[in-house]
N, C-alpha and C positions, 0 to 999 in steps of 0.2 A: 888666896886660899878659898875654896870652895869644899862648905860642910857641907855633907849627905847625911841620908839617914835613907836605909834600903829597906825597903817593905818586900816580904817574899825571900827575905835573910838565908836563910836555911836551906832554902830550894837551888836545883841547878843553875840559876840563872847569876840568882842572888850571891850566891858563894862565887862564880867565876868575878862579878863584878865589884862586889868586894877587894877581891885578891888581885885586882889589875886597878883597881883604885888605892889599894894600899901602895903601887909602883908610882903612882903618878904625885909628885912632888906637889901639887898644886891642887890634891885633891884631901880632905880626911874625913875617914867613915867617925861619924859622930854616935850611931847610935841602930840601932835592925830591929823589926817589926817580922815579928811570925804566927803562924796559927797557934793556940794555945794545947795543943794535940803534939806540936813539933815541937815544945820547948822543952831540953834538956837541959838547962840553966838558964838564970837572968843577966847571965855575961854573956857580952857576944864572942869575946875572947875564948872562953874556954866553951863556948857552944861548938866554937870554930876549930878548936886545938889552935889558934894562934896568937901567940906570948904580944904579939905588939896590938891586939884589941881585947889586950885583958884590963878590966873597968868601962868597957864601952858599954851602954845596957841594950839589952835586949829583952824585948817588951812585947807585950800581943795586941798593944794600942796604941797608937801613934800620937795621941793627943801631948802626952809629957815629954816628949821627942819634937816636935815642932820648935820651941822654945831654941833648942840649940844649933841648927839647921838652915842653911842657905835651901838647900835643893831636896827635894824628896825622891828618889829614884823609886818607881815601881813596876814590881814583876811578880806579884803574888800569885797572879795565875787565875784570880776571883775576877771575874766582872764588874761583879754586885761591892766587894771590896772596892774597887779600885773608884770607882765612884764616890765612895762613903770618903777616899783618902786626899779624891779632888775638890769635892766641898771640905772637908776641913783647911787644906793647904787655902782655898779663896778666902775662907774667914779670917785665915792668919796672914793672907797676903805671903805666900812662899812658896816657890814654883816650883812644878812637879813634873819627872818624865814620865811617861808610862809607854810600858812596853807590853802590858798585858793585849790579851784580844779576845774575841767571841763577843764583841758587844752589841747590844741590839738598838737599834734605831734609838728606843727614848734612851739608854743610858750615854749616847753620842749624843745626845738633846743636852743633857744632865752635865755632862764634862764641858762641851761649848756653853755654858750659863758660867760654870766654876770660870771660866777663861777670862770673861768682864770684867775677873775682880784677880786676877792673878796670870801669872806666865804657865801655859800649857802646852809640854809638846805631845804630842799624840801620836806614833808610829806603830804600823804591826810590825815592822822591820827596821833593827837599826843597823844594819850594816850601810856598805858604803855601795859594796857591786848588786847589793839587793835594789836599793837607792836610783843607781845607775840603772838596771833594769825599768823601773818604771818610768824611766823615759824613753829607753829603746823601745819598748810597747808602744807607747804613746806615737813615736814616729813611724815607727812600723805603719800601725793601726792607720796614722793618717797619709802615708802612701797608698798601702794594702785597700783604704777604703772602696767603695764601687768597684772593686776590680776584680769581684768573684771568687775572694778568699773566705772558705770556712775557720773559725777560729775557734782554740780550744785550749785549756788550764789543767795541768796535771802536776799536782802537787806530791808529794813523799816525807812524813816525817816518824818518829819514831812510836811505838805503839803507847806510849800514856800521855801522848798528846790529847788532852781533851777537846777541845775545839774543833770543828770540821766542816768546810774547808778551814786552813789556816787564813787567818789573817791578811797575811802576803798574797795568800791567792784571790781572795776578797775583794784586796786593793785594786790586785791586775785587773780581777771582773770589772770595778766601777769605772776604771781609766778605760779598758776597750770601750763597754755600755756605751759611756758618754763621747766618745770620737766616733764611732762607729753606728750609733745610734740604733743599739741593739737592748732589747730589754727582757726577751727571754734568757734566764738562767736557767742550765740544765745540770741538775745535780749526779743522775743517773737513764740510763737507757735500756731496755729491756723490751722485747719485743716485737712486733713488725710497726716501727713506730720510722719513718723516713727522716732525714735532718731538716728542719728549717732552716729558709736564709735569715732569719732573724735568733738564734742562739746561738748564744756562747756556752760550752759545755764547761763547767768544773769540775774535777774529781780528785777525790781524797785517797790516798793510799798509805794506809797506815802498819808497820810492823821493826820489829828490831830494834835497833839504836841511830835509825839517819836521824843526823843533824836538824837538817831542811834541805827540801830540789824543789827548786819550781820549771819548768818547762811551759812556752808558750808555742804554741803552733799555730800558723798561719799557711793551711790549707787548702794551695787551689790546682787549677789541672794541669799534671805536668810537669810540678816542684812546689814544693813546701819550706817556708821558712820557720826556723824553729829558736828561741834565742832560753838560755837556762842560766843558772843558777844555783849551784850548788854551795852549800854550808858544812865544811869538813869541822868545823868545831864552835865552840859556842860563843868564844874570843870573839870573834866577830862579831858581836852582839852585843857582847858587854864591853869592847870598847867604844864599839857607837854611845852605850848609854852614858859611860863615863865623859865622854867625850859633850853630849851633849848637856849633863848636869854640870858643866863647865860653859857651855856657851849660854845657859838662859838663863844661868845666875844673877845676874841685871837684868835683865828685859822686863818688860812693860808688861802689863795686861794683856792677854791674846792668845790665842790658840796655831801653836807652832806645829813644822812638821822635820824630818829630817832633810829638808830639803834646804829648807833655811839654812840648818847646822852645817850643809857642806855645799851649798851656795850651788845646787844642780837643777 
């Protein structure tokens, strides 16, 4: 059996992953972490309207929740949070997923130090065909390489997505970057400004309720390869997370990824 305790409880993530950890035999939510602005009681049970996590607490600090807890799952959505959530989990030795993203170089500094002292996996993406994607890039990229393909990232998600680019797309940029040996990022274009052969463009398109798309292209003269990605729901996601707060339950010190989780 593998305890959780979900940081970001109350949020969409948090509640789908909840409710699909409450199906899995081998998993139980011990305990939920939310902003002190989003709690309507200190049950997670009747935060949640659900009779079978009534007595569970829910708390706006994670420190009195560690204690009972194999795995930390987090998805608060906070950066700066999810940091504060990986040093604690290293003090306590108790290993944590996160799913968050927008992070910035020192707080990816901050989370690899937590990993010395504890089991970390770190994903923007935890799906499986999201997953899959970043190694079809990866091959792509090292066919594609010298062979006069423009490349470009166009991602799609819903409008209170804070973050931008998302995370997923982030990821694709550092995987071409480093195959491709490209190191301008172009966030936007405007102008009589011609393409380099040294950019990869990113762009963000944000409105409505999509899931997540990622689209890559691989642009040269004459045809274009294009490989995507679409997220029709959010299940996707929060079975990855479940799924992986079950595989690092034991592991060792180190800084995982899902790649580990599904051996790609």
């Amino acid at each position: 059996m593998t305890k959780v305790v979900v940081c970001g409880a109350l949020g969409r993530m948090g509640r789908r992953i909840i409710s699909l950890a409450l199906e899995d035999p081998q998993v139980q939510v011990v305990g939920g972490v939310e902003h002190p602005d989003c709690m309507p009681a200190p049950d997670l049970g009747e935060a949640l309207g659900i009779e079978k996590l009534k007595g569970v607490p829910l708390k706006t600090s994670i420190e009195d929740l560690l204690p009972l807890c194999d795995v930390v799952i987090e998805f608060s959505g906070s950066p700066t949070a999810s940091v504060g959530y990986a040093k604690l989990c290293a003090l306590e030795k108790k290993a944590i997923v996160i799913g968050t993203t927008g992070f910035s170089q020192e707080e990816v500094e901050q989370i690899k130090e937590a990993s010395k002292e504890t089991a970390v996996l770190l994903s923007p993406n935890m799906s499986l065909g999201v997953n899959l994607l970043f190694r079809l890039v990866e091959i792509a990229a090292k066919v594609l390489k010298d062979k006069n393909f423009d490349v470009e990232v166009v991602e799609v998600h819903h409008r209170f997505k804070k973050d931008a680019p998302s995370g997923t797309a982030v990821k694709i940029s550092q995987i071409l970057s480093q195959v491709l040996n490209r190191k301008s990022i172009v966030h936007g274009r405007e102008g009589e400004a011609p393409r380099s052969d040294d950019e990869i463009g990113v762009f963000a398109v944000r409105g409505g309720d999509v899931v997540g798309d990622h689209t890559v292209y691989f642009l040269g003269f004459g045809e274009r390869l294009e490989l995507t990605h679409r997220a029709t729901s959010r299940d996707t996601f929060a079975k990855g997370a479940v799924e992986a707060s079950k595989w690092i339950k034991d592991k060792g010190p180190g800084l995982y990824s899902m790649f580990d989780v599904l051996g790609v």
